[in-house]
C-alpha positions in Angstrom: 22.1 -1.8 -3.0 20.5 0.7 -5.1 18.5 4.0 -3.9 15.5 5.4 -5.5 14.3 9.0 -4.6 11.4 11.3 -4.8 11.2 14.7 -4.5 8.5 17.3 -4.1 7.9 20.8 -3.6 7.5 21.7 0.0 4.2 23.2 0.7 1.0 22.7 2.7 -0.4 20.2 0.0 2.8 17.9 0.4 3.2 17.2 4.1 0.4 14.8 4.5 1.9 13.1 1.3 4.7 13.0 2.9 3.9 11.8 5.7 2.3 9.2 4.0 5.2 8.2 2.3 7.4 7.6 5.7 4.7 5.3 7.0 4.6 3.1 4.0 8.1 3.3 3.5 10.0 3.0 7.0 13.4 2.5 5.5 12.8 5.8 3.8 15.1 9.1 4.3 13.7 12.1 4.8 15.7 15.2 3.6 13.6 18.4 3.6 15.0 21.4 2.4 13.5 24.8 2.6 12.1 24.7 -0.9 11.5 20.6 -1.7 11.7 17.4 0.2 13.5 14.7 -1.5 13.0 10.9 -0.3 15.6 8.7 -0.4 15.0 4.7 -0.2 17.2 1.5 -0.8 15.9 -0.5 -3.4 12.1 0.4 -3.6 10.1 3.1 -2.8 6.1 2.2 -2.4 3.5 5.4 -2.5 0.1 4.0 -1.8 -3.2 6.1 -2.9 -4.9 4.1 0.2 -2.6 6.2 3.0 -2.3 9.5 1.3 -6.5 9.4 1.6 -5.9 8.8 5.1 -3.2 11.2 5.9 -5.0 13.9 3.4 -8.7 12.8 4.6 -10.6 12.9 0.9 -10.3 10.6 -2.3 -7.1 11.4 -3.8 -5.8 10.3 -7.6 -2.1 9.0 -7.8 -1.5 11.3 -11.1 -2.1 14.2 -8.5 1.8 14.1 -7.2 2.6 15.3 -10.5 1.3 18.7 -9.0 4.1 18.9 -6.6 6.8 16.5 -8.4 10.1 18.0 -9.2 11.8 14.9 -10.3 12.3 11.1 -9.2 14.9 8.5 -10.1 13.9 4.7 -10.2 11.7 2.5 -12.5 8.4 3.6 -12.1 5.8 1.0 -12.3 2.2 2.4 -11.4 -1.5 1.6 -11.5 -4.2 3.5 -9.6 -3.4 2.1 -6.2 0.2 2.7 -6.1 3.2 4.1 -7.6 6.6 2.4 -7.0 10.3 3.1 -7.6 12.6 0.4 -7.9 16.0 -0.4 -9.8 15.4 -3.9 -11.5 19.0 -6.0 -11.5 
């Protein structure tokens, strides 16, 4: 098994993407430091633009993570729905 990982600044704008995050991804690890949160997840991490609207309560544009993205480690495969991590074997 293979882990992917995400991390983002921590700050206001990043919680409810967060949060967002863990209820797509229930595997998921949560590490948050006192500067960045970093997402661990075996296999495949999914970030879908659907539950960051309802977690963030407007429209909300996948290439907006960018923002707050300090650096991931995966295959990234994304369209305008979702974003996903994964290590291809």
């Amino acid at each position: 098994m293979s882990t992917v990982f995400i991390a983002l600044q921590a700050n206001e704008d990043t919680r409810p993407i967060i949060d967002a995050i863990a209820l797509d991804n229930p595997l998921a690890v949560i590490n948050r430091q006192p500067a960045m949160v970093k997402i661990d997840a075996p296999n495949q991490l999914v970030i879908r633009r659907e539950t960051i609207e309802e977690q963030v309560g407007r429209a909300y544009n996948l290439q907006e993570l960018q923002i707050n993205l300090i650096t991931l480690s995966g295959n990234v495969d994304e369209d305008e729905d979702t974003l996903t991590l994964t290590w291809n074997s």
